[in-house]
N, C-alpha and C positions, 0 to 999 in steps of 0.2 A: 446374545450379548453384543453389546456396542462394540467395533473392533475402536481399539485406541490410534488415535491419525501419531504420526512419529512428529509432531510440533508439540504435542499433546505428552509426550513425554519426555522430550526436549526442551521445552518451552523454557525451562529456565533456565537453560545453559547460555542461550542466544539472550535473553534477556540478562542476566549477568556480565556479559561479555559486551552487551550496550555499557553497561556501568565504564571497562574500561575505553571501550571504543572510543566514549565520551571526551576524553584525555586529551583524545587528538583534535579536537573539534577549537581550542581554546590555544593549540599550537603550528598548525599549520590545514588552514582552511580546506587547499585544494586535494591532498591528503587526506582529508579526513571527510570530504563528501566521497575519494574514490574506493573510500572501508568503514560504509558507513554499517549498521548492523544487518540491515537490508541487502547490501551486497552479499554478507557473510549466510543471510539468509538463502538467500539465491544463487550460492555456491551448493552450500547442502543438498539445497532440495535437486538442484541438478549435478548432484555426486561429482561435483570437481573437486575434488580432494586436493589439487595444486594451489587453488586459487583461495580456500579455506585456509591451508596452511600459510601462504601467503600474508594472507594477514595476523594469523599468529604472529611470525615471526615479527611484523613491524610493530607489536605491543611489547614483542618481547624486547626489542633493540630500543625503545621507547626510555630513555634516560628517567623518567617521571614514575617508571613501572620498579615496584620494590624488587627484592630479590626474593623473598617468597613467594610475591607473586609470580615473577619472571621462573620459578621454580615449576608452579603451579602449572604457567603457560606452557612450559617446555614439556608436560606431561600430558598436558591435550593435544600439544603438539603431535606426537611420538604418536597419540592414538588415532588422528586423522591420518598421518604414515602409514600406520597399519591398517587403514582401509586402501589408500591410496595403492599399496603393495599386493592387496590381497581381492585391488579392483573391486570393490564392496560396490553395489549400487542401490540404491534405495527406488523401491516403487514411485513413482512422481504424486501416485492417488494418498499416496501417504506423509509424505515430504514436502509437498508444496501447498502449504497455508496460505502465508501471508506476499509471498511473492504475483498472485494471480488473483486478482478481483473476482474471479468466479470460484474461487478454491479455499477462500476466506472463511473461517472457521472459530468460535469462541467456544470455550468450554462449559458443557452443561453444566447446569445450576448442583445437578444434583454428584458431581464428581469434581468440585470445589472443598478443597481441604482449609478448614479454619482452624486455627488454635492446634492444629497437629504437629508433628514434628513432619519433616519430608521421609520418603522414602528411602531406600540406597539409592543413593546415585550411582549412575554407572560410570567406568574410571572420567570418559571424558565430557560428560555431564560435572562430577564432584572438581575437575581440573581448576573450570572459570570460579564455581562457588567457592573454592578456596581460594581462589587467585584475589576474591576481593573481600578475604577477613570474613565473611557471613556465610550462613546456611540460611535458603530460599523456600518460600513459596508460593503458589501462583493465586490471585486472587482476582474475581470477577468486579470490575468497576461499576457496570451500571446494569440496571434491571430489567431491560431492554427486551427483546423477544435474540431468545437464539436465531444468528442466523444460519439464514435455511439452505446454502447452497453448497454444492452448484446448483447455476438454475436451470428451469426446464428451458434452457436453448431453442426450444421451436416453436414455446409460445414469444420467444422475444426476437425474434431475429430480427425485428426491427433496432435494437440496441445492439447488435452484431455485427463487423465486429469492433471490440473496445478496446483499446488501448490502455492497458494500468497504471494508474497513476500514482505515483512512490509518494505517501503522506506520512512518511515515519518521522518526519520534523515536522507535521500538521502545516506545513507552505511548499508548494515548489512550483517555477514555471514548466509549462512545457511549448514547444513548438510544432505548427503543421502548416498545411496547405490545402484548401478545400475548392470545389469548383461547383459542379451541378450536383453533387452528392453531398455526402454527409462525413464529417469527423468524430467517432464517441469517443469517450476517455471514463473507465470507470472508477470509482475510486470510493474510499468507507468514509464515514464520518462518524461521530455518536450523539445519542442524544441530546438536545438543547446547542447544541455546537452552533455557532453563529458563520457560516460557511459566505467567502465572496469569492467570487468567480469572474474575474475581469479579462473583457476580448480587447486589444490590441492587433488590430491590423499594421502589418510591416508593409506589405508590397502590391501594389494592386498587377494583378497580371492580364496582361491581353488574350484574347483568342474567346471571349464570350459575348453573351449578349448586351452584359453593362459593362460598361469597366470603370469601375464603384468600389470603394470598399462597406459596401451595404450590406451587414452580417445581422446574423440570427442566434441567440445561446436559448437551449433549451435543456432543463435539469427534470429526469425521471426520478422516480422510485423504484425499488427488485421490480417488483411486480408489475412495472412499464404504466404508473400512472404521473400524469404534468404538474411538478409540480412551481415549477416558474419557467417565465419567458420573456424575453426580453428581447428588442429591436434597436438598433442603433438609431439618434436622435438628429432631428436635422442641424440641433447647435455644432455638430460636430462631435459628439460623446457617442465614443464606441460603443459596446456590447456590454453593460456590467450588471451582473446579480450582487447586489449588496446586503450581508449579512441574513439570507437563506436559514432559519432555524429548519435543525435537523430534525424530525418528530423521533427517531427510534434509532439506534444502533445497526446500522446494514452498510450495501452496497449503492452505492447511486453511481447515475448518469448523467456526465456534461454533454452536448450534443453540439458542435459548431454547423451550420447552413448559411450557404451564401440566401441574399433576398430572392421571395416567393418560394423556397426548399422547405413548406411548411409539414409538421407528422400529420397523419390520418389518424384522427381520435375515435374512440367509442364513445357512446353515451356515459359511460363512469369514466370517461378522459384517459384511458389506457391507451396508449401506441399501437398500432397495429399495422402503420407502413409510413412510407413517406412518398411526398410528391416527385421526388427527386426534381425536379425543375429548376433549381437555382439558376435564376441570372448573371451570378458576378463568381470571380475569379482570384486568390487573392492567398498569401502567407500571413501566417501573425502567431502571434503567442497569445498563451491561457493562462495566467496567474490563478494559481486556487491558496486562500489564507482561513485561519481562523479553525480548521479541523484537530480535532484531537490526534496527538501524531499516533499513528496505528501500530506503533511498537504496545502501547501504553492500552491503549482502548481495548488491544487483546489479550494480551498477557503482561499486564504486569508483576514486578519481579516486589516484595519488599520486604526487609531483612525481618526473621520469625521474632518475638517479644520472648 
């Protein structure tokens, strides 16, 4: 028997609790990107029980939050306490879904509940669901191939290691630093998604062989095949992947490389190493747009008919 991953039977508490997370998004920006649901995801999974509660309470202090709700809250509250007290820890193999690009998880086709009522919730499961008026349940969005990971790590270690990339508002920048090696960032997308991926060089840095901001972006597949690349242009036009359709529901790989840092391909175009030889030296940011945000592409939440 399949063991049940604990997102899996969770799933809709966190999804719910996006409903009110939501709240703060529309009242104080900076706030509300530092609790966002992703955060509260990545509390659980690494049983910080403080920093979970934490945000309870700012929904709960939340003027906009009813008082049934604010009832509701104080009840999930009180049950994250009682792990907190009683140092509860959760297995990571079991807790960390959506927080780790390799640990990314959708629920099989065949343990999707339609037209059912939910099960018992447990107290602080039932807390969020009533905190916002409905009873939940979890439905699979696209038809996609379950994905398959974690992945086998040492057929890829050329995509190793990746850095996760939080697409739970389907946009976000990130920043790095890259020289003779390589920067990955992994990150989900879903089918048909129209994904862009734009490189911005910030800084060009001394101590190499060019000193250029002459970049390279390369986007894999799980299974480490190319499937775009791009070079910076002598007009001046950085690194950009524009509108990348997604073929399936998984994991992918953005790749930054200074110039000549090109991968080592197979005959079916798989990864299998890279040159590491980059010439140039250099900071910049990654803008990623246009992905479905990965709150939604996993689990989403929407109230029973």
């Amino acid at each position: 028997m399949r063991k049940t991953r604990f997102w899996q039977k969770f799933g809709r508490c966190i999804g719910c609790g996006g409903v009110l997370l939501a709240m703060l998004l529309t009242r104080s920006p900076a706030q509300a990107q530092k609790n966002t649901t992703f955060d509260l995801d990545r509390a659980i999974c690494s049983s910080r029980w403080s920093e979970a509660i934490t945000v309870a309470g700012i929904l709960i202090a939340d003027e906009q939050t009813t008082d049934t709700q604010r009832l509701s809250l104080m009840a999930l509250r009180r049950q994250m306490e009682q792990y907190r007290l009683t140092n509860r820890i959760l297995a990571a193999s079991e807790a960390c879904d959506r927080t780790n690009s390799y640990q990314l998880t959708v629920t099989p086709l065949d343990s999707v509940r339609t037209n059912q009522p939910p099960s018992r919730y447990l107290e602080w499961e039932s807390g969020v669901a009533e905190a916002t008026d409905n009873q939940y349940r979890t439905r699979l969005l696209t038809e996609a191939e379950r994905l398959a990971v974690p992945l086998n790590l040492s057929d890829r270690s050329a995509l190793l290691p990746a850095e996760s990339v939080n697409l739970d508002r389907g946009l976000t920048v990130v920043s790095g630093r890259v020289g003779q090696g390589r920067q990955v960032y992994g990150f989900v997308a879903g089918r048909g998604d129209r994904v862009s991926i734009n490189l911005e060089v910030t800084q060009v840095l001394t101590g190499s062989l060019y000193t250029s901001d002459d970049s390279q972006l390369f986007v894999f597949d799980q299974a480490g095949r190319l499937l775009a690349s791009v070079d910076d242009s002598a007009g001046g036009r950085q690194s950009h992947i524009d509108e990348l359709i997604i073929p399936e529901t998984n994991v992918y790989f953005a790749v930054v490389t200074s110039y000549n840092n090109d991968p080592i391909l197979s005959q079916d175009n798989r990864i299998s190493g890279w040159q590491n030889d980059g010439g140039g030296r250099f900071d910049y940011t990654l803008s990623f747009s246009g992905a479905t945000p990965t709150s939604i592409l996993l689990n989403r939440v929407v109230p029973l008919k």
